[in-house]
Steps between C-alpha positions, in 0.01 A plus 500: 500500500607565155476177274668505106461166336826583283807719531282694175255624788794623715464906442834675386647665750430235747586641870805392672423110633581250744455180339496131565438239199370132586218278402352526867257252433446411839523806669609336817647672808839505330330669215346718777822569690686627152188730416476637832904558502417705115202689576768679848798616265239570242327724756842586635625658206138615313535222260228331334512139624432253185449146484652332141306135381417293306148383351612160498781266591791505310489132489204525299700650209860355616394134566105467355343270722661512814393833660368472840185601595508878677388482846301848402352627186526820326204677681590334796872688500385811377254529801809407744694679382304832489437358883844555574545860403702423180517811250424364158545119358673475201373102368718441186399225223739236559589360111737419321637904420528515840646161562776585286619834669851483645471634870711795385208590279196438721699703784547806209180514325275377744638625868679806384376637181101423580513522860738731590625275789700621796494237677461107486412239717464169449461142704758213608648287161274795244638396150403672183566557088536253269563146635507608851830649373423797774599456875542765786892560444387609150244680588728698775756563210203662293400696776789655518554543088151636502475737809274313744546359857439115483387280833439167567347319756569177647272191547194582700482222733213379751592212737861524342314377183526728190136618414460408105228487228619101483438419851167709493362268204660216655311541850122579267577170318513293836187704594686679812312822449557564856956460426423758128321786727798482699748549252239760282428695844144488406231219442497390147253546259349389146245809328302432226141575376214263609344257258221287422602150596251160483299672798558154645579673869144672521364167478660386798455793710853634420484820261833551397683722319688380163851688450558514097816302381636807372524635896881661636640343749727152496229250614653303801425082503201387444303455812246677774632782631334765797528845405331835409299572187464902429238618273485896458505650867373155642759243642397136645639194620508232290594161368650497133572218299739393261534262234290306277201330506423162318176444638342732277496576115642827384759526730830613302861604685539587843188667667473754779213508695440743858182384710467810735388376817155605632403659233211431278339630164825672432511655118878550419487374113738746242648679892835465531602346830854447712525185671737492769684094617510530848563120597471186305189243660572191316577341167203496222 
């Protein structure tokens, strides 16, 4: 999968496109159902299928303060997405430039000029532009203006429930790990290298591995949760902890700590390891 970290990157003379434009943070079955829906006209009609976002939320430039965590982080989504067959990612620095560009704009410079779109698909309520100013009867006008067939899709619903980032972070915050895979189509998971913690599990007969802060991957409730721990090739069972511990000195923010079961003498320090929430045990 191509990957340009600014329209700049894009080459001139991009190849004809189908594109679809969201901050996919998530990357929930929804997400999955529109991508799956590009990637067969893009195929259909030997188009490149490209994936528009953004490196942040646009509440973190429109309303400082109130962004919501993503669900997924950057390396996290370009992995995913690269999973899912998806031609080249296009992740655009959301600022204020771009904050301020009427939807007529975006859809000319960035859609038609740089990517030489033929066709765009987007999800249920997509807004874009300055001020949300941009809905889907707009962009079906500029389709037309601008010589490109526009879809879009309806809610993707499970249970007659539509499947959304909100109700994703909603479920991880009440710890129902079990409801988010549901809704994600996939277990989900928090990456991160390992670091030296206090040590304080070897001394109990627990090695564990400490996930730095700076992991990817919304952290669900605090509390003991069975899952998997992945290390390289190697995969185990294990119980991971979250949240913080006043019992002993040093301890700063939320930690994240894996204890892989039935395993001893492990040396994972400066790996990077997945851990997938398979069930929540208990509280801390």
């Amino acid at each position: 999968m191509l990957h340009f970290n600014s329209m700049s990157e894009v080459p001139s003379g991009f190849s004809g496109s189908a594109v679809t434009i969201g901050k996919f943070d998530a990357l929930h079955l929804g997400h999955q159902h529109l991508l799956r829906q590009l990637t067969e006209v893009a195929s259909q009609r030997q188009l490149k299928s490209v994936v528009v976002t953004f490196d942040r939320h646009p509440f973190n430039v429109l309303q400082p303060g109130k962004a919501p965590q993503s669900i997924i982080g950057p390396r996290q989504k370009v992995a995913q997405l690269s999973e899912l067959q998806i031609g080249a990612l296009v992740t655009l620095q959301f600022d204020d430039e771009l904050a301020k560009l009427t939807p007529e704009d975006f859809v000319k410079n960035v859609l038609v000029e740089k990517l030489n779109a033929k066709f765009v698909m987007v999800g249920h309520g997509f807004r874009f532009g300055a001020n949300g100013e941009g809905d889907c009867e707009l962009l079906a006008a500029l389709a037309l203006k601008y010589g490109f067939e526009f879809k879009a899709l309806d809610a993707f619903k499970i249970d007659g429930e539509v499947v959304s980032t909100t109700r994703v972070r909603s479920l991880l915050d009440s710890g129902d790990v079990v409801g988010a895979a549901k809704l994600l189509g996939r277990p989900h998971v928090t990456t991160g290298n390992v670091e030296h913690g206090l040590k304080i599990g070897r001394t109990i007969g627990f090695p564990t591995a400490n996930i730095a802060r700076d992991c990817e991957g919304y952290l669900p409730v605090d509390g003991v949760y069975a899952g998997w721990l992945t290390v390289g090739i190697d995969r185990w069972p294990a119980a991971i902890s979250i949240g913080t511990n006043p019992t002993f000195e040093g301890i700063r923010g939320r930690q994240v700590e894996a204890y892989a079961l039935d395993q001893v003498d492990l040396d994972l320090y400066t790996k990077s390891a997945t851990i997938e929430f398979g069930w929540r045990l208990r509280e801390t």
